[in-house]
C-alpha angles and dihedrals in degrees: 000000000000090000088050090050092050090041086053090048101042122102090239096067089042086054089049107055100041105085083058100052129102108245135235143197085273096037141264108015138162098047086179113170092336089110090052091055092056094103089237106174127238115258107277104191087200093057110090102202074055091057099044090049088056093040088054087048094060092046084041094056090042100053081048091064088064098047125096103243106231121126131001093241098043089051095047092053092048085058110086094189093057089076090054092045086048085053096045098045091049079054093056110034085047077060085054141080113232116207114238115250 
């Protein structure tokens, strides 16, 4: 559960959705289900880009203890292992087939 956690959370879902939300007055809104018919795979512990997501989860989680929360955004930023998670998961989710929305 913990992969498909980081996978929801990471820029690259988010990127991918959005074409596909309603808009509002501010943007992009009502992501729905969009992010659950992303074809994200279950946690296979004998996968390795499985393993390093989870791996940059845990340095991820623990930079986060030491990070102001303020914004998303500004936390995020403050979060070096985001941008790996962000790489993995592209990695992953390009090996996938996404369901059309």
């Amino acid at each position: 559960m913990f992969i498909e956690l980081l996978i929801a959370v990471s820029n690259v879902l988010d990127e991918r959705i959005k074409q596909y939300q309603s808009r509002g007055k501010f943007g992009p809104r009502d992501i729905c289900r969009l992010p659950f018919e992303q074809n994200i795979p279950e946690f296979d512990s004998k996968n390795e880009l499985h393993t390093q997501i989870a791996m940059a989860g845990l340095e991820a989680s623990a930079e986060a203890a030491k990070v102001e929360k303020t914004s998303r955004v500004k936390t995020r930023v403050a979060i070096p292992s985001m941008k790996k998670i962000d790489r993995l998961v592209l990695e992953l989710l390009n090996k996938q087939k996404s369901i059309s929305v």
